[in-house]
C-alpha positions as CSV (number, residue, x, y, z in Angstrom):
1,X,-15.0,30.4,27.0
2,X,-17.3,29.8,23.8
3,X,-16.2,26.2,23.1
4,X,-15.4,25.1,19.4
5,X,-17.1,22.6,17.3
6,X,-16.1,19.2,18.5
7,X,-14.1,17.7,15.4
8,X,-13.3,14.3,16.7
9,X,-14.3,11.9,18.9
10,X,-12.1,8.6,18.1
11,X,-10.2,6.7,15.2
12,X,-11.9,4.3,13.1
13,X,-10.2,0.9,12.3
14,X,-7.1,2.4,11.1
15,X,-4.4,3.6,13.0
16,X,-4.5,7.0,15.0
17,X,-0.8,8.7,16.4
18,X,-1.3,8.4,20.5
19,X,-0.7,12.1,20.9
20,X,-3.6,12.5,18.7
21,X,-6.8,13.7,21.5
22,X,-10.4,12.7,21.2
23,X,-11.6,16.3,20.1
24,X,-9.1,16.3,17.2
25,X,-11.1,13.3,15.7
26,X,-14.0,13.6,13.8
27,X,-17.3,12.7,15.5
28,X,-20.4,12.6,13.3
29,X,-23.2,11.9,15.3
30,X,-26.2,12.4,13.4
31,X,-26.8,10.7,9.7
32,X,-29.7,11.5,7.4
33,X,-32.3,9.1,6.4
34,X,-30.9,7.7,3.1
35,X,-27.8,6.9,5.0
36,X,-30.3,4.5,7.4
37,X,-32.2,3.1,4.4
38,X,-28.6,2.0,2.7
39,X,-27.4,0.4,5.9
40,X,-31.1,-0.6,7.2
41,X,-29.8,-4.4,8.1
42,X,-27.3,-2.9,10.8
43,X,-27.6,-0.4,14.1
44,X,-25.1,1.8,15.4
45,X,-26.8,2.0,18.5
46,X,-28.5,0.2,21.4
47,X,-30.7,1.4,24.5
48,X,-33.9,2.5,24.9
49,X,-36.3,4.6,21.8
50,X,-39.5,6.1,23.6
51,X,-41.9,7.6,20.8
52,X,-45.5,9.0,21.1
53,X,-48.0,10.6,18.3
54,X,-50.3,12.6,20.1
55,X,-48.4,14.1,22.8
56,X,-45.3,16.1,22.9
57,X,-42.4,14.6,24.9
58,X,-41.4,17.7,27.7
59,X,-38.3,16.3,29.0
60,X,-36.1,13.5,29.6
61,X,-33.8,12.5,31.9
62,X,-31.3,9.4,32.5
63,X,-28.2,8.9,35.3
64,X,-25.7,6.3,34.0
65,X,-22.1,5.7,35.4
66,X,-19.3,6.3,32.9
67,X,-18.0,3.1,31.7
68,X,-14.6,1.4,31.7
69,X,-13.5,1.3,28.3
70,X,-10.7,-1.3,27.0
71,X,-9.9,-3.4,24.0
72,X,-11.9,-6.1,22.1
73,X,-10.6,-9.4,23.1
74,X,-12.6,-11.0,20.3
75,X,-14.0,-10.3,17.1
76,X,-12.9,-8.7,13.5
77,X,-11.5,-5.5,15.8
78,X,-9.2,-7.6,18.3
79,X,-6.8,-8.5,15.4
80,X,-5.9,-4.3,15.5
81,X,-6.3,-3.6,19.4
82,X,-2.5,-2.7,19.5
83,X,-2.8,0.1,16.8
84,X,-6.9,1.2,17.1
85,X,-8.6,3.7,19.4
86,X,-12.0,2.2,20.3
87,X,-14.6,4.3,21.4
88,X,-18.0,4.3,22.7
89,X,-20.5,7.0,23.2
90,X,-23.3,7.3,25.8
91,X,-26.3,9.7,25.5
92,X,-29.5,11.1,26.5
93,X,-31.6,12.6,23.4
94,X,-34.4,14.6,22.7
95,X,-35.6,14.4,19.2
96,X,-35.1,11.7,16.3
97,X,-32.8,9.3,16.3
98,X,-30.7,9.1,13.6
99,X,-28.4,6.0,12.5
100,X,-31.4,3.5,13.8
101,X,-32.1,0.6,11.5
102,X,-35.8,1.5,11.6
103,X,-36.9,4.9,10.6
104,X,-37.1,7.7,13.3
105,X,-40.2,8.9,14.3
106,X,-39.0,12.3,13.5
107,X,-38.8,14.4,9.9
108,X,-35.0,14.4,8.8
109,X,-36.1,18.2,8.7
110,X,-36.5,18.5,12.4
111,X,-33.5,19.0,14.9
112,X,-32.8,16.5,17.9
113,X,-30.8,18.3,21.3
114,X,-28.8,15.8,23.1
115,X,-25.9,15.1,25.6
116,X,-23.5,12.7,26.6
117,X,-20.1,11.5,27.5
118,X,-17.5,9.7,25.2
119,X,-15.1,7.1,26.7
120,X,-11.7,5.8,24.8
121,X,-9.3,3.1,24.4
122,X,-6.0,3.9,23.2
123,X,-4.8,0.6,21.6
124,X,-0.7,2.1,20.4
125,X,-0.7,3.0,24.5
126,X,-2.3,0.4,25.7
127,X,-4.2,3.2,28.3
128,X,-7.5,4.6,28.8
129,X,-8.0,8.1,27.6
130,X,-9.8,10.6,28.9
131,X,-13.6,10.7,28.4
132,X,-15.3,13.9,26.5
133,X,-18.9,15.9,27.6
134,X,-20.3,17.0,24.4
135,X,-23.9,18.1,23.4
136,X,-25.2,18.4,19.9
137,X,-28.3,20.1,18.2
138,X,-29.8,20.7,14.9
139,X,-30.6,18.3,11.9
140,X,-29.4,15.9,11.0
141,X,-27.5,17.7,7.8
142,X,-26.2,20.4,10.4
143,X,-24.5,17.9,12.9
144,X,-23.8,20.9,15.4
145,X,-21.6,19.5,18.3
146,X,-19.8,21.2,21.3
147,X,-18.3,19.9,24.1
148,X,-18.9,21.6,27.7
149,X,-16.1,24.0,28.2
150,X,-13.9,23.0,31.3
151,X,-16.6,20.1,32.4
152,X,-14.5,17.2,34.2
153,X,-15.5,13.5,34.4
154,X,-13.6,10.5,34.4
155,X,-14.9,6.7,34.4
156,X,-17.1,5.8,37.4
157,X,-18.3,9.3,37.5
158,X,-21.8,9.4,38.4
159,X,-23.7,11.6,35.4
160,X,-27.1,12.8,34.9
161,X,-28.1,14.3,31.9
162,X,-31.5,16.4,31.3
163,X,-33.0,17.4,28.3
164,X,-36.0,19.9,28.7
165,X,-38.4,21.4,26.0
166,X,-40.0,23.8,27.0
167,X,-43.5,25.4,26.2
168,X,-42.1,28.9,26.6
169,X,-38.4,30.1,26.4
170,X,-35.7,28.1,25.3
171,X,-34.9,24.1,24.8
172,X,-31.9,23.2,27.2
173,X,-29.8,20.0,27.8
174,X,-28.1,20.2,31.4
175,X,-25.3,17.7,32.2
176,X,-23.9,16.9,36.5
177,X,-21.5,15.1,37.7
178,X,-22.2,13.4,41.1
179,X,-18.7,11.9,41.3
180,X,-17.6,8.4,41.9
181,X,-19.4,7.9,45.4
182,X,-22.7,8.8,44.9
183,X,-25.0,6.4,44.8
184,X,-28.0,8.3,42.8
185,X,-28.1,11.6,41.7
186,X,-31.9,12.1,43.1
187,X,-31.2,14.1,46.4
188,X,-27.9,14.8,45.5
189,X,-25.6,17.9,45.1
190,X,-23.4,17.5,41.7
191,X,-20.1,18.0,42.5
192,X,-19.8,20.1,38.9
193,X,-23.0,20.9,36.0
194,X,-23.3,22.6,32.8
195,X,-25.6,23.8,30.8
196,X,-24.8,24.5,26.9
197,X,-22.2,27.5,26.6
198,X,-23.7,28.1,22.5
199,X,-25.8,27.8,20.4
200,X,-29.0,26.0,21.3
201,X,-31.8,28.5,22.6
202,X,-30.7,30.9,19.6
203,X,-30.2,27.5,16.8
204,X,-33.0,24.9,17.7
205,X,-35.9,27.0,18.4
206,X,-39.6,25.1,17.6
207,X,-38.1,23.0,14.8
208,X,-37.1,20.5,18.1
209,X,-39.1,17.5,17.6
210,X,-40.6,16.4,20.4
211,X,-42.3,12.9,19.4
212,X,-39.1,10.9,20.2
213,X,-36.5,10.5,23.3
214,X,-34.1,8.3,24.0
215,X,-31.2,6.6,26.2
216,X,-28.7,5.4,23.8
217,X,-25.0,3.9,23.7
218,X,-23.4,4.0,20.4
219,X,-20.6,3.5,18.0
220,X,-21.1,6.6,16.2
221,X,-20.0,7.0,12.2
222,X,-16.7,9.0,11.8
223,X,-16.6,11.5,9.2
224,X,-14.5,9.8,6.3
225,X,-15.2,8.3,3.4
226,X,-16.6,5.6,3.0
227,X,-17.9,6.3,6.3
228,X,-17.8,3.7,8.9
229,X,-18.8,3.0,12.8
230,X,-16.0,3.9,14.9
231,X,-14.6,0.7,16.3
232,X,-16.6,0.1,19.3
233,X,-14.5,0.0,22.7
234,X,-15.7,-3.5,25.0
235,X,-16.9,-1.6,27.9
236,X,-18.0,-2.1,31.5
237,X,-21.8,-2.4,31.7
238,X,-23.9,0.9,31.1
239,X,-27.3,0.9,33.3
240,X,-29.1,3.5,33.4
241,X,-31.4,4.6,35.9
242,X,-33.3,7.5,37.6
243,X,-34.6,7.6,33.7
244,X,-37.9,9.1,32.8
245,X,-40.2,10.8,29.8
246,X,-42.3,13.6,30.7
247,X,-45.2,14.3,28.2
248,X,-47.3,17.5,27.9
249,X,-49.9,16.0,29.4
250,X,-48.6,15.1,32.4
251,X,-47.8,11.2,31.1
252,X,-44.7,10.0,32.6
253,X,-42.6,6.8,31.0
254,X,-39.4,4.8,31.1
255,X,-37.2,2.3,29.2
256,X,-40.3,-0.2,29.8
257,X,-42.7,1.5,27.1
258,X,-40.0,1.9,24.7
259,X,-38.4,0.1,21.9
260,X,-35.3,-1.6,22.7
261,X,-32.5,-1.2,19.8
262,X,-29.3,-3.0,19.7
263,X,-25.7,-2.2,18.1
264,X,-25.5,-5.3,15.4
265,X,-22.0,-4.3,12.6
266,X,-21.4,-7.1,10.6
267,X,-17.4,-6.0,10.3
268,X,-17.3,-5.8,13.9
269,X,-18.3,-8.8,14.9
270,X,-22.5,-8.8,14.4
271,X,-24.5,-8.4,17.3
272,X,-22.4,-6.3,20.0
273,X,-24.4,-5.6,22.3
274,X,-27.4,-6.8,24.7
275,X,-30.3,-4.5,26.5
276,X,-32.6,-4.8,28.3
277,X,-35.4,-2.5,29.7
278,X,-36.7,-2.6,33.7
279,X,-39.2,-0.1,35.8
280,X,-37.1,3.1,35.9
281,X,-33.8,1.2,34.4
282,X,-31.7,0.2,31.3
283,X,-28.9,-1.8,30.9
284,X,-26.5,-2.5,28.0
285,X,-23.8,-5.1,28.0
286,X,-21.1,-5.3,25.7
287,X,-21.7,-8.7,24.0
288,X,-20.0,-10.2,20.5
289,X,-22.2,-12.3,18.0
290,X,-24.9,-12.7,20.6
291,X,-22.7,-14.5,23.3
């Protein structure tokens, strides 16, 4: 079944009823660049930027497994942790990245095609809530997201998450579950996959840019006014691995020849996370201030 537009993803730091889900909040996960210029001194997102000039990025992949969300124990957010949903996204992306500090290495007129899985903490319950597979494509003004219709995961899941350009036919972003067992993906069977159900071969087409990929976790902005970060969940450790850039030329690269970006909200706390970049790995830990 066609899947509608995803229109919400987690509360911000006011309350949100507990029979309220994560796809009937508002998730706005691409900002334009006058958005990043006004709030160039903080990040909504760490992980791993890769970039190149002179060669077009083919594909990228990542495996990470889906994190343990839970309550900030410290910080500006902890005083609300009994009346908050906390959030925290993890994606793979193909294409600018937008909410970075720094600029993107990609025209706010170009579209990005990216995946991922959104985890929740539902302060009134005091319980974890179901995590959410979503993909997104477009620009950044169009902020086109859908989740994958009937696509299970739940935390400790094992996901990998594709996303191809390709010189002929269609751009596609494929998303597997290997399940709580597995130990990689690489030789695997997924125990469930899906590829887009809308929109992207017909939408994205060659305006994809294909200078910039990425592995990113993030405290996305929520669609209100003013807008703000979502209020970031603390979170078991996200490493990715099994990650690699493909380049038309047959280049392949990792976290290691990329730019490392961190999550830094001065009304959260400051720095909130810490990441670091290995052959063929990433990892991200939920930190506050820089502890």
């Amino acid at each position: 079944m066609k899947t509608a537009i995803i229109t919400a993803l987690a509360g911000a730091l006011t309350a949100v009823p507990v029979s309220a889900s994560p796809e009937s909040l508002r998730h706005r996960g691409q900002t334009g660049g006058q958005q990043r210029q006004r709030r160039a001194a903080e990040s909504i997102q760490a992980g791993a930027v890769y970039s190149t000039v002179s060669d077009d990025i083919t594909s990228i992949t990542g495996t990470f497994r889906v994190p343990d969300p839970f309550a900030p124990t410290a910080g500006p957010t902890s005083a609300s942790a009994d009346r908050t949903t906390f959030a925290v996204s993890i994606y793979v992306s193909l294409g600018g990245l937008a909410g970075e500090a720094s600029a993107s290495a990609c025209a706010n007129t170009t579209s990005t095609l990216r995946a991922g899985i959104d985890v929740f903490w539902d302060g009134i319950g005091g319980t974890v809530m179901a995590p959410f597979a979503w993909y997104q494509f477009g620009t950044p003004a169009e902020n086109t997201a859908f989740g994958y219709a009937g696509f299970g995961v739940t935390g400790g899941d094992l996901v990998r998450i594709t996303a191809t350009a390709a010189e002929t036919g269609n751009p596609t972003i494929l998303i597997e579950n290997f399940g709580p067992d597995a130990k990689v993906a690489s030789g695997s069977t997924p125990r469930e996959s899906a590829p887009p159900t809308y929109g992207v071969g017909d939408n994205l087409g060659a305006s994809l840019c294909k200078s910039e990929a990425s592995w990113i976790v993030e405290a996305y902005w929520l669609d209100e006014q003013p807008r703000v970060p979502v209020a970031l969940a603390n979170f078991t450790d996200v490493t990715f691995t099994e990650l690699a850039v493909k380049t038309k030329s047959g280049k392949t690269g990792d976290a290691t020849g990329a730019k490392l970006v961190e999550i830094n909200l001065a009304a959260q706390g400051g720095l909130l996370t810490k990441t670091a970049a290995s052959t063929g790995g990433l990892q991200v830990k939920r930190v506050l201030g820089g502890a």
